[in-house]
C-alpha positions as CSV (number, residue, x, y, z in Angstrom):
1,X,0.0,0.0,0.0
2,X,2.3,2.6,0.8
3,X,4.7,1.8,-2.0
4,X,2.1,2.4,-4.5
5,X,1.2,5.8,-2.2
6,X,4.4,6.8,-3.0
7,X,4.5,5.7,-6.8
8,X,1.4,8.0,-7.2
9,X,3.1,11.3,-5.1
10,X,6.0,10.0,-7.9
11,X,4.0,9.7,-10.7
12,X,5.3,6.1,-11.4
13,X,2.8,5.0,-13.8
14,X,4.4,1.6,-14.2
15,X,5.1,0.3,-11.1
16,X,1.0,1.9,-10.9
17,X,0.2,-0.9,-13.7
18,X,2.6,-3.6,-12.5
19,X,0.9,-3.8,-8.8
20,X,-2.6,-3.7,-10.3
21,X,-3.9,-7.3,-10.4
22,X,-4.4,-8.4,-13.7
23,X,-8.2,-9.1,-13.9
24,X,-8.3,-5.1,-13.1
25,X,-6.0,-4.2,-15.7
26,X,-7.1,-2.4,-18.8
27,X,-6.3,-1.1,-21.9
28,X,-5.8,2.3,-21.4
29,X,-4.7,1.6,-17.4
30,X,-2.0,3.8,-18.0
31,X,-3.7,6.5,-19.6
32,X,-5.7,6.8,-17.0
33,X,-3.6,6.4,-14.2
34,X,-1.5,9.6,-16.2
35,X,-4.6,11.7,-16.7
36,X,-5.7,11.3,-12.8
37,X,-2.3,12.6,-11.4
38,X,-2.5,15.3,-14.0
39,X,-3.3,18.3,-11.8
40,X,-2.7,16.2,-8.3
41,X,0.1,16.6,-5.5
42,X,-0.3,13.9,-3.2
43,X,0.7,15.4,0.6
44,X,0.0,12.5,3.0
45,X,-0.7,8.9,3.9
46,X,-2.6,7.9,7.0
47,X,-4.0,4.0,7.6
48,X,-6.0,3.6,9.4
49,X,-6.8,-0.2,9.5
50,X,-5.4,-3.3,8.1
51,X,-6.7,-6.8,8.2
52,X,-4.8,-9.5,7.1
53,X,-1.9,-9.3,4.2
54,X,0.9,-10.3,6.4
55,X,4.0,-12.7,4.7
56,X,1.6,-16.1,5.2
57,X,-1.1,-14.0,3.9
58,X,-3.2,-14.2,0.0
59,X,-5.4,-11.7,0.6
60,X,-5.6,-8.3,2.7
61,X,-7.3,-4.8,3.3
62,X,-6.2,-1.7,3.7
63,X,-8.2,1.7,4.8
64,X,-6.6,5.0,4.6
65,X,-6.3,8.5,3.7
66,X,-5.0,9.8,1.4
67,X,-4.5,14.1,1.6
68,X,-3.7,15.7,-2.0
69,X,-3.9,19.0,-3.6
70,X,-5.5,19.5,-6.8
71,X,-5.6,22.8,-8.5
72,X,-5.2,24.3,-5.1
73,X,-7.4,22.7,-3.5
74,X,-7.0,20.3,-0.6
75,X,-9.0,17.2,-0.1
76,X,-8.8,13.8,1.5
77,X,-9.2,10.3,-0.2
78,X,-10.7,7.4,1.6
79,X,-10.5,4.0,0.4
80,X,-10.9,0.5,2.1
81,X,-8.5,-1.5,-0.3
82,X,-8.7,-5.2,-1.1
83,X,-5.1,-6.7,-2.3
84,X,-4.2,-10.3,-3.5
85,X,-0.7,-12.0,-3.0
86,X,0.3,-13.9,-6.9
87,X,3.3,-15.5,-6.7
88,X,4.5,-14.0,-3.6
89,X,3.8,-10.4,-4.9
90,X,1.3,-8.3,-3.2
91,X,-1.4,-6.4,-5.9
92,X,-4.1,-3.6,-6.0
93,X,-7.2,-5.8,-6.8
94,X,-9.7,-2.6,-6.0
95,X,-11.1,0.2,-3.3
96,X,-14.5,1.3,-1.9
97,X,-14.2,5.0,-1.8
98,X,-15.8,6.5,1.1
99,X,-17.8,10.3,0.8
């Protein structure tokens, strides 16, 4: 989770694509990936829960905040992330956003 926090305050597309699980990956992933970090600093990471996704682990959530900037303007991110573990490599599988 918080290396791929830190490939979006980078703007590693990528290593973005590379963590995603495969049945989420898209044509145009990247693309998109690209166009939402367009006009977004990303200031801070706070979790705030995880279940599971230690070493022994396939599966695990994550919720957190996420504080960014866009066009000025600051606003939080929260998302209760699900992961999977393929091959002993830990990747984004998708997120409930919370209002």
């Amino acid at each position: 989770m918080r290396t791929r926090y830190a490939a979006y305050a980078k703007k590693e597309t990528d290593y973005l694509v590379r963590t995603t699980a495969p049945q989420q990956q898209f044509k145009g992933l990247a693309a998109s990936i690209d166009e939402s970090n367009r006009w977004v600093q990303w200031i801070q990471l706070e979790i705030h829960e995880t279940i599971s996704g230690s070493a022994k682990d396939k599966k695990g959530i994550v919720a957190f905040s996420a504080t960014f900037s866009e066009n000025g303007h600051f606003q939080i991110l929260r998302e209760r992330s699900r992961f999977l573990k393929i091959a002993n490599q830990w990747f984004y599988l998708d997120g409930i956003i919370s209002p």
